[in-house]
C-alpha positions as CSV (number, residue, x, y, z in Angstrom):
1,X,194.4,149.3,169.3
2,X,192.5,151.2,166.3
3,X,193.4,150.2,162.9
4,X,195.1,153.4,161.7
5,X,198.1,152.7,164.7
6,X,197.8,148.6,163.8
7,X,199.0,150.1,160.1
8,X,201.7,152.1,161.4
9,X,203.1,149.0,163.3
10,X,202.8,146.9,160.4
11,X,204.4,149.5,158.6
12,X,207.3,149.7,160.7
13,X,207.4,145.8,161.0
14,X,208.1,146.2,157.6
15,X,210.9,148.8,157.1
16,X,212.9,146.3,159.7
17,X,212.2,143.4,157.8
18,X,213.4,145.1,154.7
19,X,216.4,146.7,156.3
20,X,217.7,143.2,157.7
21,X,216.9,141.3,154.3
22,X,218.9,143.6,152.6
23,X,221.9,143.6,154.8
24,X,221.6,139.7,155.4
25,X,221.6,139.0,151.8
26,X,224.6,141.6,151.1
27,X,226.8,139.4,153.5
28,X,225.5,136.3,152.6
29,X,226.3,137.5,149.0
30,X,230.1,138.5,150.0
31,X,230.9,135.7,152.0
32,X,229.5,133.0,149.1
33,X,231.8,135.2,146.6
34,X,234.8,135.3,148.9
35,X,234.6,131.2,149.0
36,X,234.2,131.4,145.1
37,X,237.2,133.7,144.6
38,X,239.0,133.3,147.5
39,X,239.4,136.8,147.9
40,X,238.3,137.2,151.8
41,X,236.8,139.5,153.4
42,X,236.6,141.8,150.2
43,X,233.5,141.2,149.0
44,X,231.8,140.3,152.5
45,X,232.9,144.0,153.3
46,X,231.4,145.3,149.7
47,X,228.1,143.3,150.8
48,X,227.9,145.5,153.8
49,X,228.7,148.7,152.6
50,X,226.1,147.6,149.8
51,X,223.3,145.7,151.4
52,X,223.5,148.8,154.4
53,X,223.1,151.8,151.7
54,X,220.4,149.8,149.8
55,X,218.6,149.3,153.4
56,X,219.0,153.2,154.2
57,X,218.0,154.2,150.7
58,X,215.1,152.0,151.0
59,X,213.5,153.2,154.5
60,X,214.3,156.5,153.4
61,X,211.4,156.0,150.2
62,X,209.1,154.1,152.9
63,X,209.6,157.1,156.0
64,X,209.0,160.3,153.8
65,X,205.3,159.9,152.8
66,X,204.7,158.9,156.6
67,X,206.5,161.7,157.5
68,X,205.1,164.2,155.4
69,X,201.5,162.5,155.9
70,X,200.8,161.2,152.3
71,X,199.7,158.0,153.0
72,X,199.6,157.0,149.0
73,X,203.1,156.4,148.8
74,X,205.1,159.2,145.8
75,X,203.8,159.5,142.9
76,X,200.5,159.4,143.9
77,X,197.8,161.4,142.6
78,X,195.3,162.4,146.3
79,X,191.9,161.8,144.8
């Protein structure tokens, strides 16, 4: 395996990694509040609906430079 397809693997590793700390910790987050308030399964249901948009929004900045091949990540100047 060359190193360029070991970095898009790692990469990728990554964006799941990120997308399943984010949801995790959303529910983990609801279901501790719920017990606090006593309010179940509101905010175990605002975790999800939280932790998933922050996941998508997230891969979404990760994907587009590999995507559009700019390998810098935005807001980098190609010198």
């Amino acid at each position: 395996m060359n190193s360029r397809r070991f970095l898009l693997v790692m990469r990728l590793l990554g964006v799941g990694w990120y997308m399943a700390f984010c949801i995790v910790f959303g529910i983990g987050g609801g279901i501790w509040l719920d017990n606090r308030l006593n309010t179940s399964p509101l905010f175990v249901l605002v975790g999800v609906l939280l932790g998933s948009g922050l996941a998508f929004y997230g891969v979404y900045k990760m994907l587009v430079p590999l995507l559009t091949g700019d390998q810098n990540g935005p807001g980098s100047e190609g010198s």
